[in-house]
N, C-alpha and C positions, 0 to 999 in steps of 0.2 A: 348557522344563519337560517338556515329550515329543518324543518325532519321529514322531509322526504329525499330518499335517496338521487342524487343530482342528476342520472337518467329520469325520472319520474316530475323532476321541480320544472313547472312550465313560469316562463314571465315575458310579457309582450304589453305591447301598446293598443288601447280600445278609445278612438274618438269618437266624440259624441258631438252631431250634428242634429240641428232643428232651429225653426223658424226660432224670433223671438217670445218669449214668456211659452215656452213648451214645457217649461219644466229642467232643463239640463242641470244649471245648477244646485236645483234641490236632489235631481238625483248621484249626480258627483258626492255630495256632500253625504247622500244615504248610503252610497257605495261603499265608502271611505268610512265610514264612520265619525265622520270630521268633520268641523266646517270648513270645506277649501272653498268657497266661492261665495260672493253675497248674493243675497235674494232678495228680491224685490217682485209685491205683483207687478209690479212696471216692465215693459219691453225693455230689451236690449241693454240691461245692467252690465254683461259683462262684455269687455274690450280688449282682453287679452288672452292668450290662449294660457289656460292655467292646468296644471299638473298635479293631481292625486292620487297616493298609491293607496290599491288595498293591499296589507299582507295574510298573507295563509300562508301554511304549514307545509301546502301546495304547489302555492303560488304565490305570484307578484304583479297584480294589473296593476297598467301604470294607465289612469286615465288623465284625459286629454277635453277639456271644455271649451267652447270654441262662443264667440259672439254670432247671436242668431244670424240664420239664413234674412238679409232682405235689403231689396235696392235703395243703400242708403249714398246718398249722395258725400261729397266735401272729403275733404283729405282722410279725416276719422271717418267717414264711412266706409270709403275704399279701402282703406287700412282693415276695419272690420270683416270684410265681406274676401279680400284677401287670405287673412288669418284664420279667416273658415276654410276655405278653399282648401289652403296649404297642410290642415290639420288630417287630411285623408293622406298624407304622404309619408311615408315610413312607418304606416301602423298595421297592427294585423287583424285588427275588426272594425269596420265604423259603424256605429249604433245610430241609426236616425230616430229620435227622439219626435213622437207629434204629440199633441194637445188632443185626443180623443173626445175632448170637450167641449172645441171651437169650430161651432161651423162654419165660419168663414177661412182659416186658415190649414183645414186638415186635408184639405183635397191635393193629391200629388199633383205637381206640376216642373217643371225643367227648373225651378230654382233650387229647390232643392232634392230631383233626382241630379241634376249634373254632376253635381259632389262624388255621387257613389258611379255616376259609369266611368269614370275618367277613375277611381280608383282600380275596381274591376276585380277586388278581395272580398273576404267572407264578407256580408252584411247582415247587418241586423236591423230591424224595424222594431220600435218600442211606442207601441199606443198608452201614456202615459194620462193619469188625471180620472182615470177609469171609474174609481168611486163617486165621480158628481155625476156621470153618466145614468141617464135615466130616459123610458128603461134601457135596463142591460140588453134587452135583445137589437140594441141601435148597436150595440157593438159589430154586428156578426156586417152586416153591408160594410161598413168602415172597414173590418181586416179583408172582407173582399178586394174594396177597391186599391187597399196598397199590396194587397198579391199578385194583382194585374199589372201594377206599377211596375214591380222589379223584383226579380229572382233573389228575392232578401233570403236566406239560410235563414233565418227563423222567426217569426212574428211573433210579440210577446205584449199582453197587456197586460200594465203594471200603474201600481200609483206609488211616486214615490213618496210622497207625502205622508201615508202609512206604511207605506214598507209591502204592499202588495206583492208576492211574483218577486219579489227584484230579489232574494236566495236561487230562485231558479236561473234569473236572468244571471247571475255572477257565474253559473255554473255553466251556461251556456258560452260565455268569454272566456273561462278558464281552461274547458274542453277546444277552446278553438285559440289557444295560444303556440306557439312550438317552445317543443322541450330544451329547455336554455335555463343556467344560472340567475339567480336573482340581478338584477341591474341594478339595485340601488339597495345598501343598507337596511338591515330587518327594521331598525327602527325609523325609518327616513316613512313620512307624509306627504311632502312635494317636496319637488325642486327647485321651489319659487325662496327667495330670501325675506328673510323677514320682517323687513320694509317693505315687500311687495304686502304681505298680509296685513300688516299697520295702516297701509295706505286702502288697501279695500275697507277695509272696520269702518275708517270717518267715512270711505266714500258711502257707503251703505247707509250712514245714519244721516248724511246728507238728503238721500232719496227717501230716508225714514219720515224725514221732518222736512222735507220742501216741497212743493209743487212745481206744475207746470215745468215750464223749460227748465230752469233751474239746476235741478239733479242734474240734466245732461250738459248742462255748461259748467259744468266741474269736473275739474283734475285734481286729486292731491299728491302733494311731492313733499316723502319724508327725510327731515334735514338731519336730523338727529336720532337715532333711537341706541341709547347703551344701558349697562348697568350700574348705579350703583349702589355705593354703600351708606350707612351709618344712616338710617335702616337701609337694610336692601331696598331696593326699587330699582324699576326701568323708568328709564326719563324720554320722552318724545317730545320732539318737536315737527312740527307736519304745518306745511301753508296748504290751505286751498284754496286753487284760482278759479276765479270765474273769467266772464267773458266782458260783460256790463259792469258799472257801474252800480246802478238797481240793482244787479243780483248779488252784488257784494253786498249795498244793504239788507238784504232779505237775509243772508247766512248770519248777518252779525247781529240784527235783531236791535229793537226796542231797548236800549241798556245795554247791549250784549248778552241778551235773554239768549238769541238763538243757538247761537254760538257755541253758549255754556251748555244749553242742552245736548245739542250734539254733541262736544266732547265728555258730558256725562256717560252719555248711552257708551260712546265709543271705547272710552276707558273700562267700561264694566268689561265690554268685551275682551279688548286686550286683557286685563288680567286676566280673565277667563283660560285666554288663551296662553298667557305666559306663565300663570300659577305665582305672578309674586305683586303687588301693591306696583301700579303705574301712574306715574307724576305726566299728565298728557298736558302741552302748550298749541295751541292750534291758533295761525293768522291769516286770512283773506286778502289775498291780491286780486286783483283785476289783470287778466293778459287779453286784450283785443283781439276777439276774429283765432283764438287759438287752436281749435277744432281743423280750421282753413290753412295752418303755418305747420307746413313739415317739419320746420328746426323745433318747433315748442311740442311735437308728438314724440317730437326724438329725446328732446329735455326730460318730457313726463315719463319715458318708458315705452312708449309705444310702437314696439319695434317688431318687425316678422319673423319668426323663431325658427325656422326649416327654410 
């Protein structure tokens, strides 16, 4: 399962916390070498706490993406801002992720230090975005003011976008893991099934191609996904609900223009990701006020993992 001798093979758990649109899931994704998470410039894409291993020879980080740090009100916000919370619990690094970009959100403040003093383990600070930074010498006040913030074990700035820094940063979480057997299969990527990945792909290409409210008054729930034969292929079926009316028109489109579009982008991706020809069916329901309804977060998946 590794070639390092089993005293030597370290694997632990690294979450990564940060305000919305910091970056987290494009770095998960650069970590990993995969894509576990959608991206979007848009805030607050992701809603569930999702799990990406990297493996080495080494080692085995098992990271942990968590929906941004921010006071979102309604059943899914408190659900969100929960699921951050809970992701500092049974891990042995948490990475705070900022935006070294944005000046309105990089300034430390009790939202998202509270996260790491209630954890009270190694910490990391990760000034991510670093390449739009201009000039560079804005950098050096900025790692000031989060050194002030909190006794983080190591300030790193990185962009994950190019892949800046982020070999050094792995090797910083690898050095700060305790020496343990791999926890999951040399070949294992996440833990998540996949209908959870099926269901990210539409939800992404939703935020791809819609505006305004929209993206965020979407759930999808995958009904179907298997294989078969004569040709091979995987067959999907996936509904996505909205909240309105209107915004069911919007997904379905002119003809069912939009519709098509989306599950074009989306199927490219799934094959992408499954390596065989995908037969993708996709239908729009309306569920009222579902954001608001505990039993319809529990239907969608949305549930606290620790």
């Amino acid at each position: 399962m590794s070639n390092a001798p089993l005293g030597d093979f370290r694997a632990g758990f690294v979450s990564l916390l940060g305000r919305p649109n910091a970056g987290k899931s494009t770095l998960l994704n650069r970590l990993v070498g995969a894509k576990m998470a959608i991206v979007s410039p848009r805030p607050q894409t992701t809603r569930n706490r999702i799990t990406g291993i990297l493996q080495r020879p080494d080692a085995q980080v098992i990271f942990v993406d968590t929906p941004g740090l921010h006071a979102g009100g309604g059943q899914l916000g408190r659900f969100m801002l929960d699921t951050a919370h809970r992701s500092v619990e049974d891990v042995d690094v948490v990475c705070l992720v900022v935006d070294a970009n944005d000046r309105r959100g990089r300034a430390p403040d009790d939202l998202v230090l509270a996260p790491l003093r209630e954890y009270g383990g190694t910490t990391v600070c990760v000034l991510n975005k670093v390449d739009l930074v201009q000039p560079r010498a804005a950098l050096l006040p900025l790692l000031e003011r989060w050194r002030d913030a909190h006794p983080f074990h190591e300030l790193v700035p990185i962009s994950a976008a190019d892949g800046s820094n982020c070999d050094r940063l792995v090797e910083i979480f690898v050095r700060a893991l305790p020496a343990h057997p791999p926890l999951f299969p040399a070949d294992a990527t996440s833990d998540q099934p996949e209908t959870f990945w099926a269901a990210e792909v539409i939800r992404e290409q939703v935020f791809h191609f819609t505006h305004q409210e929209v993206p965020y008054a979407t759930a999808v729930r995958v009904e179907e996904l298997v294989e078969r034969g004569d040709p091979p292929h995987v067959y999907a079926e996936a509904t996505i609900f909205v909240e309105q009316d209107s915004q069911k028109g919007i997904l379905i489109g002119k003809g069912g223009g939009m519709l098509k579009r989306i599950g074009t982008a989306a199927r490219g991706q799934l094959e992408a990701f499954f390596g065989i020809k995908v037969f993708l069916e996709l239908h729009v329901q309306v569920r009222h006020n579902w954001r608001r309804d505990a039993n319809a977060l529990r239907e969608f998946g949305f549930r606290l993992t620790s």
